[in-house]
Structures are given as structure tokens and as C-alpha cells.
C-alpha positions in Angstrom: -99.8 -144.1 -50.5 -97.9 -141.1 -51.2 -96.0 -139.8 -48.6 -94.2 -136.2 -47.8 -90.7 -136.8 -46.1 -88.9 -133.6 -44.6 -86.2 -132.5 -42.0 -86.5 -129.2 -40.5 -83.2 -128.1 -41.4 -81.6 -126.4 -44.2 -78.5 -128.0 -42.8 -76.2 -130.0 -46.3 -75.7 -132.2 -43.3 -78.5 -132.4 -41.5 -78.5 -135.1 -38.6 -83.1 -135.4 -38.8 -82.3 -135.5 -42.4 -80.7 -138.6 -41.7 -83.1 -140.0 -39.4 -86.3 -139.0 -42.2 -84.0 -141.2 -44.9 -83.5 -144.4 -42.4 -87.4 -144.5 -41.4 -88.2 -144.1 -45.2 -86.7 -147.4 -46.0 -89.8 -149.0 -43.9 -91.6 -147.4 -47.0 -89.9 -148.5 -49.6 -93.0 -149.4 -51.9 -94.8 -146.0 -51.3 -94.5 -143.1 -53.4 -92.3 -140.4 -51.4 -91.4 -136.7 -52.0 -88.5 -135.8 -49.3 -88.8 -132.5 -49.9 -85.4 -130.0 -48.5 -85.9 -126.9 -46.8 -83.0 -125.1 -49.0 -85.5 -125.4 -51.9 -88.1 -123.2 -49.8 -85.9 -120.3 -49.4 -88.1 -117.2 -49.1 -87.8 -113.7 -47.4 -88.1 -113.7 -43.1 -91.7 -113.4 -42.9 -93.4 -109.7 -42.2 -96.4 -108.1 -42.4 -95.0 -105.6 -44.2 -93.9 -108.0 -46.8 -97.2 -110.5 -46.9 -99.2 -107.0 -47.7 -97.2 -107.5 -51.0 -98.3 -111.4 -51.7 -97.0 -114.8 -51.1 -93.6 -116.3 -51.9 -94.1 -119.3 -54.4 -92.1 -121.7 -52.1 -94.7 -121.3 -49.2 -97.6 -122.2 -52.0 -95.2 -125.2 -53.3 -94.6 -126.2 -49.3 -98.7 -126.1 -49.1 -99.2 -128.1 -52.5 -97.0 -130.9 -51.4 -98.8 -131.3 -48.5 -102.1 -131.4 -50.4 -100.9 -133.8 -52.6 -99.7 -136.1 -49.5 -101.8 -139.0 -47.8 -99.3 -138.6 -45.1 -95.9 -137.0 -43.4 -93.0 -138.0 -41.9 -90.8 -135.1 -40.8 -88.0 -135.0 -38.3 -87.1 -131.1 -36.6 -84.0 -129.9 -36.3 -83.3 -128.0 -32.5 -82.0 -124.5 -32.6 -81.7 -123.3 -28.9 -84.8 -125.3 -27.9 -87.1 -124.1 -30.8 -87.7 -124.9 -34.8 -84.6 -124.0 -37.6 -85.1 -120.3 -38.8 -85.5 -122.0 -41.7 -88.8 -124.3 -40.7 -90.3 -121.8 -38.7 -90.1 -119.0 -41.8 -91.7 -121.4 -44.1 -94.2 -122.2 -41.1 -94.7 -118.7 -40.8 -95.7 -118.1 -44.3 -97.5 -121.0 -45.2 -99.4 -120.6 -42.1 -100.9 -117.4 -43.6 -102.2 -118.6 -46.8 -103.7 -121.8 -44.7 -103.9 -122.0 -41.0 -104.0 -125.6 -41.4 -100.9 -126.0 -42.5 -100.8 -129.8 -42.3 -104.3 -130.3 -43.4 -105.3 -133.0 -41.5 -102.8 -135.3 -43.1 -101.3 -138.4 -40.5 -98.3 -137.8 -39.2 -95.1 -139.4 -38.2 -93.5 -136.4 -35.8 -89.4 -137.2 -35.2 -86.4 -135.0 -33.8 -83.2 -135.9 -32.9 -79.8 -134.2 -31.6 -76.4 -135.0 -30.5 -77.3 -133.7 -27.5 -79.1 -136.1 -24.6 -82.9 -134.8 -24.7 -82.5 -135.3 -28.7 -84.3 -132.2 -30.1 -87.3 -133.1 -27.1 -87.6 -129.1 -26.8 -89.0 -128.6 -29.7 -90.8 -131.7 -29.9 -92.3 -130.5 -27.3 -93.2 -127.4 -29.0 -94.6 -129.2 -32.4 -97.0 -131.4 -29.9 -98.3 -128.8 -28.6 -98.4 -126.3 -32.0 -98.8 -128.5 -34.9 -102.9 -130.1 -34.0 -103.7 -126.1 -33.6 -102.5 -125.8 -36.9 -103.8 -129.3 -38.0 -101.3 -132.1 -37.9 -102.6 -135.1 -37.0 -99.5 -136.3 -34.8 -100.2 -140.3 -35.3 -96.6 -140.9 -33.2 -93.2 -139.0 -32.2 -89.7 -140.4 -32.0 -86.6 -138.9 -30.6 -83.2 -140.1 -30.8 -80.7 -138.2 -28.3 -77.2 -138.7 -28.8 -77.3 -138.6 -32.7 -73.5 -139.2 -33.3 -73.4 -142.4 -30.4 -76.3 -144.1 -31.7 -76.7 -143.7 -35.6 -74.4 -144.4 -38.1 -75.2 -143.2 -41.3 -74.6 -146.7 -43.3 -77.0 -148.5 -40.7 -79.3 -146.2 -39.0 -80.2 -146.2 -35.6 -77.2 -148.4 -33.7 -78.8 -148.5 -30.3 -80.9 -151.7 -29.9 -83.2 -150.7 -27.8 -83.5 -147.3 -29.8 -84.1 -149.5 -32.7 -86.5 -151.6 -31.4 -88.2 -148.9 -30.3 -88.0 -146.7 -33.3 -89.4 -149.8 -35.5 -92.4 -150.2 -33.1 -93.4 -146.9 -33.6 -93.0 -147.2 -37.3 -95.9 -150.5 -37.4 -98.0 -148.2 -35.1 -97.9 -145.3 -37.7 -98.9 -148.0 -40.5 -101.3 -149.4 -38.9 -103.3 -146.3 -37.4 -102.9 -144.9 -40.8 -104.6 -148.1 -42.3 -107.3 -147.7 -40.1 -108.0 -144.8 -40.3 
């Protein structure tokens, strides 16, 4: 299984970054491309600018989602929305395919150091990703980042954990039978 691993941050320290890296060790025998937003850096999408073609990164973004059998990303929160720098790759990659996440399974995560850990724009991607054809499989969000991860264990919370790792074996296994 080959699977595509991203935060939605650009962020060198980049809290869902974290989070991506901790659930990939459930994975450890699968082929995985974690993928970082800073190598996707393209002009702030336009009109005026897509009348002049596509930025290769947006292509490259759509290509390694092709060449996924599924996706685990986690979104960073930026007053209660996606990163600028998700949403402008969204944005273009959106309109060279409107279905951006081509049907693939996915795992859908956020998390924050606030308490609702990044549950605005999970929200959002709930709603917004199937329309653009995610196949949300499961969501996950950790509130309180800095009180229950540490970046040598993971998620520190028990209950957290527990439920975190339950959601994990429900992605495998709707993914196996699907």
C-alpha cells in the first residue's frame, strides 16, 4: 500500500507534522511519501495568473496523490480556516482537477495547542474535501498539542491514545475492505 502523508503547514515546526509522523509508525511496512508543503511553493492563486498555466508544484501535489492508494494528512488551524499555504496549493490544484483527492481513503487529522484542537477547520475539510473527492474514512483531533504530545512518544494522554489508535485499526480495516 503506498500511502501519501502530509501536514497542512509550511511551518519547520509544525505541531500536525508531528501528529502525521506518530500515526505513520502504525504503517511502518507501507510504502509512504510525507510530502511538505514548503516544497509546493507557488504564486497566491489568481485568475489572472491561471490564464497563464499551471505551477508545476500543483501538477507534482496532483501526481502524488495519483500515485497514492491512500492519505493521511493532518491541517494546521489559521484563525479557524486552512494554512495560506494548504489552501493556495488547494486552490490551484483544484483547477487542473476538481477532484483533488481522487477518490483515494482518507485518514483526516488536526490538532492545536489550543482546546478544540484545529476542530474549525476540521470542520471545514468534512464538509469541503467529499465535494472535491476525499473519501474521509476517519478524523482525529488532538487539542492541547503541547499538554498531551511529546515529540519522543506521541500522543501522552491515554485516553487520547487509546482513542487515536482505535481510529487507526478502523482506517485499516475499512481500507481493506474496501
Amino acid at each position: 500500500m503506498k500511502i501519501l502523508a502530509f501536514a497542512g503547514s509550511s511551518s519547520s515546526t509544525s505541531i500536525n507534522r508531528e501528529l502525521v509522523k506518530f500515526v505513520l509508525k502504525d504503517f511502518q511496512h507501507e510504502e509512504i511519501n510525507l510530502i511538505d508543503l514548503n516544497n509546493f511553493t507557488m504564486p497566491v492563486f489568481s485568475v489572472d495568473l491561471e490564464k497563464k498555466g499551471f505551477p508545476d508544484e500543483a501538477h507534482h501535489f496532483l501526481k502524488a496523490i495519483e500515485e497514492c492508494d491512500v492519505i493521511i494528512c493532518s491541517l494546521a488551524e489559521h484563525n479557524r480556516s486552512y494554512s495560506t499555504a494548504f489552501k493556495n496549493l488547494f486552490d490551484w490544484a483544484s483547477r487542473i482537477n476538481v477532484k483533488v483527492f481522487q477518490n483515494k481513503p482518507m485518514l483526516l487529522m488536526s490538532t492545536s495547542p489550543g482546546g478544540y484542537g484545529g476542530g474549525n477547520v476540521m470542520n471545514t475539510a468534512k464538509t469541503f474535501f467529499p465535494q472535491f473527492a476525499a473519501d474521509i474514512k476517519d478524523t482525529f483531533s488532538l487539542p492541547k498539542f503541547y499538554e498531551n504530545f511529546d515529540l519522543e512518544s506521541g500522543v501522552i494522554n491515554p485516553d487520547m491514545l487509546s482513542e487515536l489508535k482505535m481510529k487507526i485499526e478502523n482506517f485499516k480495516n475499512s481500507i481493506t475492505n474496501d
